[in-house]
C-alpha positions in Angstrom: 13.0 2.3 4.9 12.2 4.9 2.1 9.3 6.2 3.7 10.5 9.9 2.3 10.1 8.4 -1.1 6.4 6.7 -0.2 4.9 9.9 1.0 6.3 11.2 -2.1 5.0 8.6 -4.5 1.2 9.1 -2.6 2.1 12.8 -2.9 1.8 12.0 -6.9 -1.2 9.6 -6.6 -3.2 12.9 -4.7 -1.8 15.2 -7.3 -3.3 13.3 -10.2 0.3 12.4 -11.9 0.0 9.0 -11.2 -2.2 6.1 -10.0 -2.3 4.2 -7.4 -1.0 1.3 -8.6 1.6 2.6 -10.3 2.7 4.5 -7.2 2.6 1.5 -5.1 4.4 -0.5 -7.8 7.1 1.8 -7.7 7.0 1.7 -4.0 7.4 -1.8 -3.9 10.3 -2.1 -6.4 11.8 0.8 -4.7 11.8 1.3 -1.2 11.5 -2.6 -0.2 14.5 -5.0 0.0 14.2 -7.1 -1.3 11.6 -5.6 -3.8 8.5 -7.4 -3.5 6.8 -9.0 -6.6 4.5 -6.6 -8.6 1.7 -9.2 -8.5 1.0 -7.7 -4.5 0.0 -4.7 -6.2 -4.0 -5.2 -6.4 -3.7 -6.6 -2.5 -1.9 -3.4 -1.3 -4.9 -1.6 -3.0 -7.3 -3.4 -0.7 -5.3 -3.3 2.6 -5.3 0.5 2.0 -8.9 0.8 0.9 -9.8 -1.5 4.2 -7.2 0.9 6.0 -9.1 3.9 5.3 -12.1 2.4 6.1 -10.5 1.7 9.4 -11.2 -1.8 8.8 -7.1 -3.2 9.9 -8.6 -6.5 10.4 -10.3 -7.4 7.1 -8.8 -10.3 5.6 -7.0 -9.4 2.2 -5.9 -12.8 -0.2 -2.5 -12.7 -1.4 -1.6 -14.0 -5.2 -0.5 -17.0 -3.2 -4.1 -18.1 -2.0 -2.9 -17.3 1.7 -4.7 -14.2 3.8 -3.4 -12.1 5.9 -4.9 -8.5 7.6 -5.3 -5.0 6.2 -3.5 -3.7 8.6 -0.4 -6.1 8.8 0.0 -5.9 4.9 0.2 -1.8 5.6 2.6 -2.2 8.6 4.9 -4.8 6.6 5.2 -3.1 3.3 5.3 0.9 4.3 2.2 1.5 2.8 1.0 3.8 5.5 1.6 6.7 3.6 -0.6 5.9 0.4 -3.3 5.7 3.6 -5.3 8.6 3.8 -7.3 9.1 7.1 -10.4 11.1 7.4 -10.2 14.2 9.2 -12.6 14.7 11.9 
């Protein structure tokens, strides 16, 4: 769903129009349905940062108090696109 409009939001975190966390906000409200609660935002930041470090199993606390994987957080919420993989 909307994954168009994610690549397009990360498009403007890489060209410096936007942050992060703005981007993934907007993803969030946006592309999810129902939109998920802003207060995921700095837990999406670490998923991805653990993502790119190829970590997908590193435990990430939600506002909640639960925990739940990098990588399950990036699969559930379409962030794979705000992801960004080092070329080998």
């Amino acid at each position: 769903m909307g994954s168009s409009q994610a690549s397009g939001y990360a498009e403007c975190v890489g060209e410096g129009l936007c942050s992060l966390e703005v981007a993934i906000q907007a993803h969030l409200q946006s592309n999810c349905f129902p939109p998920v609660t802003p207060k995921l935002v700095p837990a999406c930041v670490e998923a991805i940062q653990a993502c790119e470090d190829e970590d997908y199993d590193r435990p990430v606390i939600l506002p909640n108090g639960e925990s739940t994987t990098a990588g399950y957080m990036v699969e559930r919420l379409h962030l794979d696109a705000f992801v960004q993989y080092e070329e080998e």
